[in-house]
C-alpha positions as CSV (number, residue, x, y, z in Angstrom):
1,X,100.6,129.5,87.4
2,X,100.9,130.9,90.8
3,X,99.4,128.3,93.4
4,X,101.2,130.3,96.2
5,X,97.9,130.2,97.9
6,X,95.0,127.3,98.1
7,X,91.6,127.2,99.7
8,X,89.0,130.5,99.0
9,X,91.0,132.2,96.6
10,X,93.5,135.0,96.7
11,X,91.8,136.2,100.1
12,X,92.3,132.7,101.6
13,X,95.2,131.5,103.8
14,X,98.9,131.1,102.1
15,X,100.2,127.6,102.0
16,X,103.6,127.6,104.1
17,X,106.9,128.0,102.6
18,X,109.8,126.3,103.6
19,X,113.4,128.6,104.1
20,X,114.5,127.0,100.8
21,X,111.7,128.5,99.1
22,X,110.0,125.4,98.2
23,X,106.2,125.1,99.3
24,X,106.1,122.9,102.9
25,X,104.4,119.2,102.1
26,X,100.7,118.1,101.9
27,X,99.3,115.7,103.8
28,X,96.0,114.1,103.7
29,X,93.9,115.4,106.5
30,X,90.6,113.5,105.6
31,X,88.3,112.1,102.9
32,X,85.0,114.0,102.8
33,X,82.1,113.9,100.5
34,X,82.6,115.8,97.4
35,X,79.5,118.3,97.8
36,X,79.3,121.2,99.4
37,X,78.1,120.0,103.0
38,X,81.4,117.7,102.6
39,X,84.2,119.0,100.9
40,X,83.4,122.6,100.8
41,X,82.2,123.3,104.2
42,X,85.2,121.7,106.1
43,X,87.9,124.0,103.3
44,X,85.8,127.0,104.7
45,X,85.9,125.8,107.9
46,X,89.4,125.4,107.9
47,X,90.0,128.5,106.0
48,X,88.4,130.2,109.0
49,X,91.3,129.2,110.9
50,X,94.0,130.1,108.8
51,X,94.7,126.4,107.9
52,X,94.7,126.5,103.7
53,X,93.5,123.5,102.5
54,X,93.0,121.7,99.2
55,X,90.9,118.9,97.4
56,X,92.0,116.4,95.2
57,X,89.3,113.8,93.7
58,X,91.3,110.3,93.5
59,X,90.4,107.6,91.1
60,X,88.4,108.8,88.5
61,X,86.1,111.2,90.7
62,X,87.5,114.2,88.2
63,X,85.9,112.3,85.5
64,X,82.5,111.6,87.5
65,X,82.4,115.3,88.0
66,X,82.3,116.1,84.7
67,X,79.7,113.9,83.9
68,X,77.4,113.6,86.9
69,X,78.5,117.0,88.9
70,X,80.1,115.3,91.5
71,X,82.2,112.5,92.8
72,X,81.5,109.6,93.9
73,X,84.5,108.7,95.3
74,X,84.4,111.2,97.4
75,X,87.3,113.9,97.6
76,X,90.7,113.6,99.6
77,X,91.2,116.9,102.1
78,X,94.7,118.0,102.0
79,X,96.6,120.4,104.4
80,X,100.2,121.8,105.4
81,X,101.9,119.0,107.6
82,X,103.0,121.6,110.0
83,X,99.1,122.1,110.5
84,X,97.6,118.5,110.4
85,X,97.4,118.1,113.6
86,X,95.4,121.7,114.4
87,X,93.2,120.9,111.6
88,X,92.7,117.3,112.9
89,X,91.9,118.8,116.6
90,X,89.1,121.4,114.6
91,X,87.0,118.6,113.0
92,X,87.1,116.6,115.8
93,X,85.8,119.4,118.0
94,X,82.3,119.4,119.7
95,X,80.5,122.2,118.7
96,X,79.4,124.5,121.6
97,X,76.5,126.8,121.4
98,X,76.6,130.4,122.5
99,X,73.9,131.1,125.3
């Protein structure tokens, strides 16, 4: 299976590739709440950016998704490490409004 890219789908930012060939490290960028205000809204968000970003549930939150339709563990928000610190700097941003 081709997982050259992660976040939206096919349309969604490629993950980076090292000059070896080999796909560049994963690095935990935050926990978030596995819903869509949580999880789902900060992949968009980051997709927005170009950043790609996956979610991996931790413990047994796939198994709790199955049954209940969502985690409650929470999910863990996981990004290039050549773009941690850009994502980092986007969620900790304050929102300005356009006037």
């Amino acid at each position: 299976m081709d997982n050259s890219f992660w976040a939206r789908g096919a349309a969604g930012p490629a993950w980076p590739v090292r000059a070896d060939g080999t796909k560049e490290k994963a690095v935990l960028l935050c926990r978030a709440a596995d819903n869509t205000a949580g999880a789902e809204m900060t992949i968009s968000l980051l997709a927005a950016y170009n950043i790609p970003c996956f979610k991996y549930q931790e413990n047994d939150g796939a198994a709790g998704k199955v049954v209940s339709g969502f985690s409650v563990f929470g999910a863990g928000l996981y990004v290039p490490e050549s773009m941690a610190e850009e994502a980092a700097a986007l969620l900790e941003a304050d929102v300005e409004e356009e006037s």
